[in-house]
C-alpha positions in Angstrom: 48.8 141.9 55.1 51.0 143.3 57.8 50.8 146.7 58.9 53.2 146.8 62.0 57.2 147.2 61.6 59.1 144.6 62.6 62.4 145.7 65.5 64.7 146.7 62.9 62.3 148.8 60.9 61.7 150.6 63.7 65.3 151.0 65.0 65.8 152.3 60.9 63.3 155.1 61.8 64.9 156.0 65.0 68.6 156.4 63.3 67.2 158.4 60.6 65.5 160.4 62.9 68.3 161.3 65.2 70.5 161.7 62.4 68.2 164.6 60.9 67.3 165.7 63.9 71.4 166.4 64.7 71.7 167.7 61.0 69.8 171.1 62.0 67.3 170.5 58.6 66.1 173.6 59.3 69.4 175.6 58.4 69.7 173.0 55.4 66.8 173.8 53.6 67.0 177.6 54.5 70.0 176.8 52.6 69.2 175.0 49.6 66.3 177.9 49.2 69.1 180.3 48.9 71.5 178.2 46.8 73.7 177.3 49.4 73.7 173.6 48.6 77.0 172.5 50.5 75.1 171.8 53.9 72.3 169.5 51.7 74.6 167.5 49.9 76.3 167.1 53.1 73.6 165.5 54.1 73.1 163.8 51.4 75.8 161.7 51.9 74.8 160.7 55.4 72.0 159.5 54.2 73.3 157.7 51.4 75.9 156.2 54.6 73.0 154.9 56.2 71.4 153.3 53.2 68.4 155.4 52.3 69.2 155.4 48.3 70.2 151.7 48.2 66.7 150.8 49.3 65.5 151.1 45.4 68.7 150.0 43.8 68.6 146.0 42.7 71.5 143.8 44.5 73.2 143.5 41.1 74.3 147.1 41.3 75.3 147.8 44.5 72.1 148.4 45.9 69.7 146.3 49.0 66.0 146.8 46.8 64.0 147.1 46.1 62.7 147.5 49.5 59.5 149.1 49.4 58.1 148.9 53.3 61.7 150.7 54.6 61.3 152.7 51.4 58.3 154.2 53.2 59.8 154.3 56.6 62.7 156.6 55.3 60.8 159.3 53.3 58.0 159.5 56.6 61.1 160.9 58.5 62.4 162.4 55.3 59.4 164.5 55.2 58.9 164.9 58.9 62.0 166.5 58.9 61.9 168.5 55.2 65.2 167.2 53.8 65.5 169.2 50.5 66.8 168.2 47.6 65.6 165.6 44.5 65.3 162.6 47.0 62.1 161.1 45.2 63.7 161.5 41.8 67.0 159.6 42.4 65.2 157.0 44.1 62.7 156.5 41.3 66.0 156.9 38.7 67.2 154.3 40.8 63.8 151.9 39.0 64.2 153.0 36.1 67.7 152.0 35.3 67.6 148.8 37.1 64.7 148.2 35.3 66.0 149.3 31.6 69.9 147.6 32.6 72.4 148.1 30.2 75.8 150.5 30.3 73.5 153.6 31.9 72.2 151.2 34.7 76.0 150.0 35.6 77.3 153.7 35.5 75.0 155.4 37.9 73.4 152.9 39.7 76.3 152.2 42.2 76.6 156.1 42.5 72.8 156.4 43.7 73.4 153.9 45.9 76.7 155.1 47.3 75.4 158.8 47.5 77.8 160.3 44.8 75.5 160.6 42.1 72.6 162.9 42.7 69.7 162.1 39.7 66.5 164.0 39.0 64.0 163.1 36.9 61.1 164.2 34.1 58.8 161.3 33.2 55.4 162.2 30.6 52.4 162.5 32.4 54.4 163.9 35.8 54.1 167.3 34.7 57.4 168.6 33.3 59.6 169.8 35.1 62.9 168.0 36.8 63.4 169.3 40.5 66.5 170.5 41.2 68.4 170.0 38.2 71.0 172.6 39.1 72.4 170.5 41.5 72.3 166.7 39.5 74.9 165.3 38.1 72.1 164.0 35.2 68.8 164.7 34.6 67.2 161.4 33.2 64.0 161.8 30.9 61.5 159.9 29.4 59.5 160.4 25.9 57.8 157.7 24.3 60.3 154.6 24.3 63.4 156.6 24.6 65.3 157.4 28.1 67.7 160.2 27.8 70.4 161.7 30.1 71.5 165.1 29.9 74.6 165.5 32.7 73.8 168.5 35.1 75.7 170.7 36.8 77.5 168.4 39.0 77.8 166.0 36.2 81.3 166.7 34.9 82.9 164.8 37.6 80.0 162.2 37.5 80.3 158.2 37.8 82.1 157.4 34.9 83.2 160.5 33.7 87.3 160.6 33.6 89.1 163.2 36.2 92.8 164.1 37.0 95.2 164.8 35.2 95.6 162.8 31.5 91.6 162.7 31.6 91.0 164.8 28.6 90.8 162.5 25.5 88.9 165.2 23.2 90.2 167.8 20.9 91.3 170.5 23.1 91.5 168.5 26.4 87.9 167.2 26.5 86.8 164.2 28.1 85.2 162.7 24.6 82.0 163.0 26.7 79.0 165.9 25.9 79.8 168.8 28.0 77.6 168.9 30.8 74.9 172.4 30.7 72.6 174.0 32.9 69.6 173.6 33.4 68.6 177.4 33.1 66.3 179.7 35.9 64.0 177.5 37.9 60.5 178.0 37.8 58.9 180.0 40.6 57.5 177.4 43.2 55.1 177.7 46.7 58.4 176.0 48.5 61.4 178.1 47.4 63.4 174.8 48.2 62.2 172.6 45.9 63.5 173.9 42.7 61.4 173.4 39.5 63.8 173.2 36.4 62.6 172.0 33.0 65.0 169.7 31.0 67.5 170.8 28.8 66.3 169.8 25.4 68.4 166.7 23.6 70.3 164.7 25.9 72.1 161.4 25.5 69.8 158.0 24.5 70.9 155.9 26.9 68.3 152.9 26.3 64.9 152.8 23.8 62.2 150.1 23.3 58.8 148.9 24.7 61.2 147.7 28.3 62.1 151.9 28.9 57.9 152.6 28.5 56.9 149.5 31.2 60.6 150.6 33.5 59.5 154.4 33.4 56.2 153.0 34.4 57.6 151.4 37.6 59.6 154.0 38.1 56.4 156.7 38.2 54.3 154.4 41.0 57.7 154.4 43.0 58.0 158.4 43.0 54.1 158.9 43.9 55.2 155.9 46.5 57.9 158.0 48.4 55.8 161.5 47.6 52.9 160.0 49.1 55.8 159.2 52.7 57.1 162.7 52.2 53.8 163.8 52.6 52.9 161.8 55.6 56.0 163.0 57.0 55.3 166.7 56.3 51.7 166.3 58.2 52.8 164.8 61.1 55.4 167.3 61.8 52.6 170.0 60.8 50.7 168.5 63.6 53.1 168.0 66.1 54.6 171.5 65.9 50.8 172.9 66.1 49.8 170.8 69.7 52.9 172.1 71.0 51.9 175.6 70.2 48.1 175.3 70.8 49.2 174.4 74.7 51.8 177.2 75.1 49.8 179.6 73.8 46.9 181.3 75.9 44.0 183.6 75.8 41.9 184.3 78.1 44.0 182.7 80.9 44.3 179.6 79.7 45.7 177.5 76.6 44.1 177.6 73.2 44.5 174.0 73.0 41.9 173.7 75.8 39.1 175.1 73.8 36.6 172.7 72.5 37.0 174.1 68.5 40.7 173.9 68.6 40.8 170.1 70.3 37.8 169.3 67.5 40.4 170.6 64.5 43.3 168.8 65.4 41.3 165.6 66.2 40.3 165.4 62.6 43.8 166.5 60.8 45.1 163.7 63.2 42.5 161.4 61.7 43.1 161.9 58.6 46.6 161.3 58.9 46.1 157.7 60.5 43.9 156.9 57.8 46.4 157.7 55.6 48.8 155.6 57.4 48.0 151.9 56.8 47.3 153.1 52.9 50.8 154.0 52.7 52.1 150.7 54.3 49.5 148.4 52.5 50.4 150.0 49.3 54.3 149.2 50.3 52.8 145.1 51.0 51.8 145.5 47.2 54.6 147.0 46.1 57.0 144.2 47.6 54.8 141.9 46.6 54.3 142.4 43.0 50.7 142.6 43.0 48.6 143.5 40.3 46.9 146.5 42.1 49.9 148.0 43.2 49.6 150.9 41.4 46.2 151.6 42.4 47.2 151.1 45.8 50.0 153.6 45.8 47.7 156.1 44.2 44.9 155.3 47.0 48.0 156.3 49.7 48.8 159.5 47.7 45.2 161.1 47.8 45.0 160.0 51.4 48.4 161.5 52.7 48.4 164.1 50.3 45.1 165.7 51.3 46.2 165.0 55.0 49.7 166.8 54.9 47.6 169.7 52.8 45.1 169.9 55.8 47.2 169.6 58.0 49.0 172.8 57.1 45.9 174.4 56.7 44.8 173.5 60.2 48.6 174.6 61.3 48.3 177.8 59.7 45.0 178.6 61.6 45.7 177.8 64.8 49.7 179.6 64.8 47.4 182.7 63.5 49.4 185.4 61.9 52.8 184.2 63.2 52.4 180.7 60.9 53.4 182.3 57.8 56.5 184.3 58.8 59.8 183.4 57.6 61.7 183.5 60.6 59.5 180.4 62.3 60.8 177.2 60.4 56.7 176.0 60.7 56.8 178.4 57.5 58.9 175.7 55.5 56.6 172.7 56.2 53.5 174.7 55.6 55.0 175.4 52.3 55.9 171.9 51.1 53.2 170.6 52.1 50.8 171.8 49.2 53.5 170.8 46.6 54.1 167.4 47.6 49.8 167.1 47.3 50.2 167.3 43.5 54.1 166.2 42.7 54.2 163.1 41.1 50.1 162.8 40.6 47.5 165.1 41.4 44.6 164.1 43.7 42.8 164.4 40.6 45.1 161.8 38.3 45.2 159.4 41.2 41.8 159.1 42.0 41.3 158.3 38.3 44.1 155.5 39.4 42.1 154.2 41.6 38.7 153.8 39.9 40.9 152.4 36.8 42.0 149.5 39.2 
């Protein structure tokens, strides 16, 4: 296997970094929290510009994937930086259609690509709840054999639905298409901007069979994939934030960070991040690779960056003291994700059991 990025991995990092790092994330997700979602879908499109969503999305339908090692490189900075919004979800759509084809699969898979079409997703045995529905232009769910869509709130003007004038084809100036609903209240979460909806009931079948069971299978080991990155991302900002305060801050005379205790706590959260590090890219070798244990390598890399981001914010949140949990420092956003993003899209629990199952 190899573990080290090659020049243009690297230099794929570096853009996405300075883009985010310009975007002011921040004042995004302080936004999205308060359901301000102009500045995040903003975003959203620059990172659909520089190609983040194609990385899942087959050749066929306007997509570069799948591309699971710069997969892994995006949603690190992703989650170093917090982006908001159902990122995970329309990447891991982005599976499940090219792996089920058909009309649904040409109609939103060049708009995943492109950035128009923002997708969230349910899948059985995920939990059940869609994040951030209000803002998707469909929801996409899976029971038993049978895929459904349900178009969000964006989804009136989604790919392949008529606009402009003459559009309306239905009695009383409809588009002939089911009118798109919401998705209700959210469900109270830890991190006010990831917003927990649970899927309308219904929807449109879009594909059924034993191919939508084995394509929503895929599609789960690709979300635990970029939630395991996300979570990698999250602890390593968690860390960097906390050395830079730890050195800044003193007592006594002299900075915290030079006390033996403090150097001893980061030490091991920077450990276990490392650790978690080559999981994530050897699991992303697997991925690419077809291999048999793929899925028990991504679920390997989720427990490992999961529990590191999670301890990470823990060690974060000790060492800022009483200051760490206030609103007004933007730490308080990353401490709140990071717990989340331990159990989205399999528990530390569920994925050991991964693991042991081979």
């Amino acid at each position: 296997m190899r573990f080290l990025l090659d020049d243009e991995q690297r230099e794929f990092a570096r853009s996405l970094d300075a883009l985010l790092t310009a975007a002011d994330t921040p004042a995004v997700v302080r936004g999205w929290a308060s359901g301000d979602h102009g500045p995040g879908l903003a975003l959203w499109r620059r990172l659909a510009d520089a190609g983040v969503f194609a990385l899942a999305v087959p050749e066929a339908y306007g997509g570069v994937g799948p591309l699971p090692v710069e997969t892994a490189v995006a949603f690190v900075e992703l989650g170093r930086h917090g982006v908001p919004g159902p990122l995970v979800e329309s990447v891991a759509a982005g599976v499940l259609l090219g792996g089920v084809g058909g009309p649904a699969a040409k109609e939103w898979l060049p708009g995943i690509a492109s950035g128009t079409a923002v997708v969230s997703l349910a899948l059985e045995g995920y939990g059940p709840y869609a994040l951030d529905a209000d803002v998707a232009d469909a929801v996409l769910t899976v029971t038993g054999d049978e895929l459904r869509l349900t178009r969000g709130a964006g989804g009136a003007t989604g790919p392949g639905v008529p606009t402009g004038p003459g559009a309306a084809t239905g009695p009383g100036g409809s588009t002939g298409r089911p009118a798109p609903t919401g998705p209700g209240a959210p469900t109270v979460s830890v991190d006010p901007a990831r917003r927990l909806f649970r899927p309308e009931p219904g929807g449109e079948v879009v594909a059924a069979g034993p191919g939508v069971r084995e394509a929503a299978r895929a599609a789960g080991t690709w979300a635990t994939f970029a939630t395991a990155a996300q979570a990698l991302g999250c602890g390593e900002a968690l860390l960097r934030a906390t050395v830079a305060y730890v050195k800044q801050r003193t007592q006594f005379g002299v900075p915290v960070g030079s006390f033996q205790a403090v150097k001893h706590r980061l030490a091991d959260t920077l450990l276990g991040l490392e650790f978690a590090r080559p999981l994530l890219y050897g699991a992303a070798v697997e991925l690419a690779d077809g291999a048999p244990g793929a899925g028990a390598a991504v679920a390997a890399a989720k427990v490992a960056a999961g529990e590191a981001g999670y301890a990470a914010a823990r060690t974060a949140l000790q060492l800022h003291g009483a200051v760490g949990y206030t609103e007004e420092l933007d730490l308080a956003w990353w401490l709140r994700r990071a717990r989340p993003l331990r159990d989205a899209w399999g528990t530390p629990s569920a994925c050991r059991a991964r693991v042991l199952a081979g």
